[in-house]
Each structure stands twice: as structure tokens, then as C-alpha cells.
N, C-alpha and C positions, 0 to 999 in steps of 0.2 A: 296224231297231230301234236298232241303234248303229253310227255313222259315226265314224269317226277321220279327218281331213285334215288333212296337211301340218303333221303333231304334230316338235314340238321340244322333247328336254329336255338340258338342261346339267348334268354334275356340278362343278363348281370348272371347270376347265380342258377337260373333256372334254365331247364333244358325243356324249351317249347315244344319242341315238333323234334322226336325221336326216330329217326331215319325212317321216315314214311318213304311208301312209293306207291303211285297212282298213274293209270292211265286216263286220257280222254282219246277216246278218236273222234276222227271228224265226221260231222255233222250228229252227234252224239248228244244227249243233256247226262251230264255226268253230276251229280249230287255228294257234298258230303252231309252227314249229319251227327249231331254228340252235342251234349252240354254244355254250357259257356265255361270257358275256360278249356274246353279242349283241343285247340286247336286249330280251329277251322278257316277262320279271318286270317292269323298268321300264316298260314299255306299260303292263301290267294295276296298277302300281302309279298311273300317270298317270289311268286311269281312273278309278281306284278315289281321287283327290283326296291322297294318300299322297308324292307326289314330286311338285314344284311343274313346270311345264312352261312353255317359255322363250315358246313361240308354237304357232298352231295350232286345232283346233278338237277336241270332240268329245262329238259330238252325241247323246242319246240320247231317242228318241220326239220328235223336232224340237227339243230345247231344248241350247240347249250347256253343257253341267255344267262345264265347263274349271275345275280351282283351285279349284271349290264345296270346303265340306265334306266330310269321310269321311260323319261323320254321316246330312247331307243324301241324299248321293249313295244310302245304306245305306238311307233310307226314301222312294228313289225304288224299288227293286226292285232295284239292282244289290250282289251279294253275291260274296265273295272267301274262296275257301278258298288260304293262304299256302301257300307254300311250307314244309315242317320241322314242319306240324301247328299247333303255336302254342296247343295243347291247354293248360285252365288245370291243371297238374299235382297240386295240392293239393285239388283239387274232384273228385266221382264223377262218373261219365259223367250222369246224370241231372242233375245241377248243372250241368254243361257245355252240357246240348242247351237248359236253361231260360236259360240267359245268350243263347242262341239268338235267344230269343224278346223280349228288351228291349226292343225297341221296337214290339211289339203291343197289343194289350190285350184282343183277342176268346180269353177261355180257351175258349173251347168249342173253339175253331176249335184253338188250340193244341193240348190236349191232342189232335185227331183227326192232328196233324202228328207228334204225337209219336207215336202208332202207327204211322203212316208209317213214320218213321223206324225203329222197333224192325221194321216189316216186311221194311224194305229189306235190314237190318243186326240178324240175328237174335241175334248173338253181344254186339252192345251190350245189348241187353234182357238176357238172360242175366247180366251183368255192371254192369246199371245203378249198383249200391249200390259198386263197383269205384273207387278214388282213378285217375284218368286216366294220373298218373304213373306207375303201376304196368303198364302197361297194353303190349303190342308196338308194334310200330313202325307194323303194319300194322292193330290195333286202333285208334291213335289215328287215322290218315288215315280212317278209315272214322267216328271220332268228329268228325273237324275237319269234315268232308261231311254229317255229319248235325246239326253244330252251322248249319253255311250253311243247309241248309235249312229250319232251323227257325225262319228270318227269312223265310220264304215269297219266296225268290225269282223274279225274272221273267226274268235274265239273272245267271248262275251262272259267274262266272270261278274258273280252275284253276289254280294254279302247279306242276307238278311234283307231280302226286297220286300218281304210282308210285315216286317218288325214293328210293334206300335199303329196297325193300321185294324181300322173294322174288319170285320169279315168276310162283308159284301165286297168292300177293297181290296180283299185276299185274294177272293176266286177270281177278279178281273186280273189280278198283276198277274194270277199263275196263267189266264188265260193268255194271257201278253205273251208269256215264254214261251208258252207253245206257239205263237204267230211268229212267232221271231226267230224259233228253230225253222220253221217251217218256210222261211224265207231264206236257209240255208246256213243260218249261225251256229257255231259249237258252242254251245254251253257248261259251263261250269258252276253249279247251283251249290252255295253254302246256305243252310237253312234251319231255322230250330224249329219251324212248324214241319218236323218228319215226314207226316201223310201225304201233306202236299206236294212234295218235295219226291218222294215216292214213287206218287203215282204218277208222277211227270216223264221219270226219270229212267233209260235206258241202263243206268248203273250206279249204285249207289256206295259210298264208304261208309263207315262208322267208325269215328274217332273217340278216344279217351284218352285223356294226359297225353296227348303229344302222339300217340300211338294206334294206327289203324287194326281195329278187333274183328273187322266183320266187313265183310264188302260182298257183291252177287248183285245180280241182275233186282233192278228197282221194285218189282212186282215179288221177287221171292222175298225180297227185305221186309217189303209192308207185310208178308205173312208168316215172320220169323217173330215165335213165341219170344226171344232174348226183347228184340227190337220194339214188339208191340209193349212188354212189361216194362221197359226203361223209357222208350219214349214216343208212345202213345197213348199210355195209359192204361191196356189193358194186355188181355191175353185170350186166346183159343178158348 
């Protein structure tokens, strides 16, 4: 579904993302993970048309989107829940899920998305009429994921969807992902909670400075001595 090859981006002087290349296929949850500063958000920023990229390819259903438009890229099927929510703070969750939907125009279809959604995420219904801003940390990640999905996506990128939240909030967002694959979305999970991220995960990368070190199926990663000592904390 989406091929990354020998991707280069530059910020001023520094060289972000060193000719990576990454597969997703589809209906896949593909993961990357690595330390801040490695990379990871710039990828899905590069995909998503967001940060200009120096060289490289990346291809999605055969076509290479490289530098297209946000826009474009947004109504080919590929959608980006940010990193920090990005929630519109002065709008109720229900104003938030229909900005969702901007670039649709089948309401029937819509509103059966929006039940979706309030199914997924029984606690945004309950609170629909709710100003967003007003909202926990872990109510709006669960709003920013139901705003993505309310673009009907076909390949659903992640930036740090547990970032800043409890940990009972944790297991529920990963449990999300997995409902969300399972309704037929690709996924594309950037993560600094590793384990979870892992054990979710069909395929996982591992990024450092710009540079993918390590990648294999999710389940061999979470039990790779390198992986467990760098970013889990322990080892065998």
C-alpha cells in the first residue's frame, strides 16, 4: 500500500531522515520506534506532504505523492492523527468530528461514521455538546482519532497517540487501534511507548539519527536483547 524509498529530508543544516525505506502493506499496523529526536514524526510528517523532503520516493497504491499537497495527499485516503491532539479547542466535540468530514460530501455516509465514532468512543457522545478545550488529555486523543476517522481513512498515521496520558488511557487508545485495524484501516504507528507499540504491531522499524537500525516482525522486536536494553528497559 505504501512504500518509502531512500527518503531524504534536510532541516537547515541537519540531515533528518537519512535515506530510509519502509514498507506498510495493507490492512498491516506497521510501527516505527527510537528516541526523540530520531526521526519518527518527520517520516509521517514527509508523508503526510507537511515537511518538504530533499530526495527519494514515496509511493502510495503505485503513485508517488512526494511534496504533493497536504490537501491532495488527505483525499487520496491517507490521514494523520498529530502528535499533542491539535484538537480545535474553542469548538464541541461534535464540531470537531464534522471538521472531520470536510472533504466528503455523502451525509448519509457521514453521519453512519459518526456513530462509529460515538461507538468506538462512548464517552465523546456523552459529551458531544462539551467545548474540546475543556476536555482531558485523554478525552481529546480519543477526539483527535475520531476526528481522523471521520475523513474515512484507508491508511491511518499515528504520532505518539499515548503521549502525556495515564496508563489506564494507554491500554484503552492501544485497544482503539486494534478496533480500527480490525474495521479494515492500515496503520502506521509512531510510538515511544515500544512495548505497546510491539505487541500491536505486524512490523516494526527502529529508528536512530535519521537512520533505520533494526526492523522484523513486531513480536521478534519485543524479544530482541538490542531493543529490550535501549527501549524497554531491560534485557533476557
Amino acid at each position: 500500500m505504501l512504500k518509502i524509498r531512500d527518503l531524504n529530508v534536510h532541516y537547515g543544516g541537519i540531515h533528518a531522515l537519512r535515506g530510509i525505506s519502509i514498507d506498510v502493506p495493507e490492512n498491516k499496523i506497521v510501527t516505527l520506534i527510537g528516541a526523540n529526536g530520531a526521526g519518527k514524526s518527520t517520516t509521517l510528517r514527509s508523508i503526510m506532504g507537511l515537511v518538504k523532503s530533499s530526495s527519494g520516493e514515496v509511493v502510495y497504491n503505485g503513485e508517488n505523492i512526494l511534496n504533493k499537497r497536504t490537501r491532495d495527499i488527505v483525499s487520496k485516503g491517507i490521514v494523520m492523527v498529530p502528535e499533542g491532539r491539535r484538537v480545535f479547542p474553542n469548538l464541541n466535540v461534535e464540531e470537531n468530528l464534522i471538521l472531520g468530514a470536510y472533504i466528503r460530501k455523502d451525509k448519509e455516509a457521514i453521519k453512519k461514521d459518526m456513530n462509529f465514532v460515538y461507538e468506538l468512543f462512548p464517552r465523546l457522545k456523552e459529551r458531544k455538546w462539551q467545548k474540546a478545550g475543556t476536555m482531558s488529555g485523554g478525552e481529546q486523543q480519543m477526539l483527535a482519532v475520531g476526528r481522523a476517522l471521520m475523513t474515512k481513512p484507508k491508511l491511518l498515521l499515528m504520532d505518539e497517540p499515548s503521549l502525556g496520558l495515564a496508563p489506564l488511557i494507554v491500554k484503552d487508545i492501544f485497544q482503539i487501534i486494534k478496533e480500527i485495524h480490525k474495521d479494515g484501516v492500515t496503520i502506521l504507528l509512531v510510538e515511544q511507548n515500544a512495548k505497546a507499540a510491539l505487541e500491536i504491531a505486524d512490523y516494526g522499524y527502529v529508528l536512530e539519527t535519521g537512520t533505520i537500525v533494526l526492523e522484523g516482525k513486531g513480536k521478534d522486536l519485543l524479544n530482541n536483547d538490542d531493543v529490550q536494553r535501549a527501549y524497554l528497559g531491560e534485557a533476557k
